[in-house]
C-alpha positions in Angstrom: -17.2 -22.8 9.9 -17.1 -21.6 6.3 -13.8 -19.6 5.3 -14.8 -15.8 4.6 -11.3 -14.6 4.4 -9.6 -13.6 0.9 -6.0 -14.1 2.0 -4.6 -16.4 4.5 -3.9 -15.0 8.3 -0.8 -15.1 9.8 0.4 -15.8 13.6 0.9 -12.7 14.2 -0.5 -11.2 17.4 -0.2 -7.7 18.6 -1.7 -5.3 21.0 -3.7 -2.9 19.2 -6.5 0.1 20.0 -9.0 1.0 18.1 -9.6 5.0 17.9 -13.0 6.5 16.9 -15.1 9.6 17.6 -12.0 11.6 17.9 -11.5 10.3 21.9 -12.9 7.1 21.9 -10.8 3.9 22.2 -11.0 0.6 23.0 -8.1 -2.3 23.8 -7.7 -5.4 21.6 -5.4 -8.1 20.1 -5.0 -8.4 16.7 -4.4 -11.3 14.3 -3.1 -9.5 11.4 -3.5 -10.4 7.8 -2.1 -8.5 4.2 -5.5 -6.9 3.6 -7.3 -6.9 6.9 -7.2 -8.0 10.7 -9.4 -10.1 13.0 -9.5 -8.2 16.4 -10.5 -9.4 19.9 -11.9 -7.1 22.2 -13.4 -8.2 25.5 -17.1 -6.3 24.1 -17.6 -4.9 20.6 -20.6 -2.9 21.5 -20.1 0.9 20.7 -17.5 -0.1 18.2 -18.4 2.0 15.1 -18.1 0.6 11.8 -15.4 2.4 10.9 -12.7 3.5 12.5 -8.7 3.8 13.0 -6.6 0.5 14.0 -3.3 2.1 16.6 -0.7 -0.6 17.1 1.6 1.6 18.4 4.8 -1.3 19.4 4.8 -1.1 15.1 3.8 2.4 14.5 0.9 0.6 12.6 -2.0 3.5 12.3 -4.7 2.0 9.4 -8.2 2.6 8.3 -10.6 0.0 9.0 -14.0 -1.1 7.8 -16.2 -4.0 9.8 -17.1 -6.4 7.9 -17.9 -9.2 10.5 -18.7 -9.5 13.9 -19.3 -11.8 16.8 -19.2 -11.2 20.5 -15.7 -10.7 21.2 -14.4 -10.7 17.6 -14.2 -8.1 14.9 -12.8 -9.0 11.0 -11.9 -5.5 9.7 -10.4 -4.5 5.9 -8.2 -2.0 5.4 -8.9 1.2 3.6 -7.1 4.0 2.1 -7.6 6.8 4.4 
């Protein structure tokens, strides 16, 4: 598998929801990283390509952009809102 990450991932796993469309929201853990996140959802379909990452145990409310995807996987960047 070739390496597409700039910065190195940490352990850290949290539960997260991602917020689009002004109502919509879907469940996922998240692997965080300094400049992005790999999230796992149980089905990415419907999940816009931008959107707002909630992990609310942190008060952790980012900006994301997709900029992979797999079946159950989602490696976002964070943006300045």
């Amino acid at each position: 598998m070739q390496e597409r990450r700039k910065l190195q991932r940490g352990r850290t796993l949290k539960a997260g929801t991602t917020s689009f469309n002004g109502a919509g929201g879907i469940d996922c853990r998240v692997h965080m990283s300094p400049g992005g996140a790999c999230l796992e959802v149980s089905s990415q379909v419907g999940v816009p390509n931008d959107f707002v990452l909630v992990v609310g145990y942190d008060k952790f409310i980012e900006t994301c952009h997709v900029v992979w995807r797999s079946d159950t996987r989602l490696g976002v960047e964070f943006r300045a809102a």
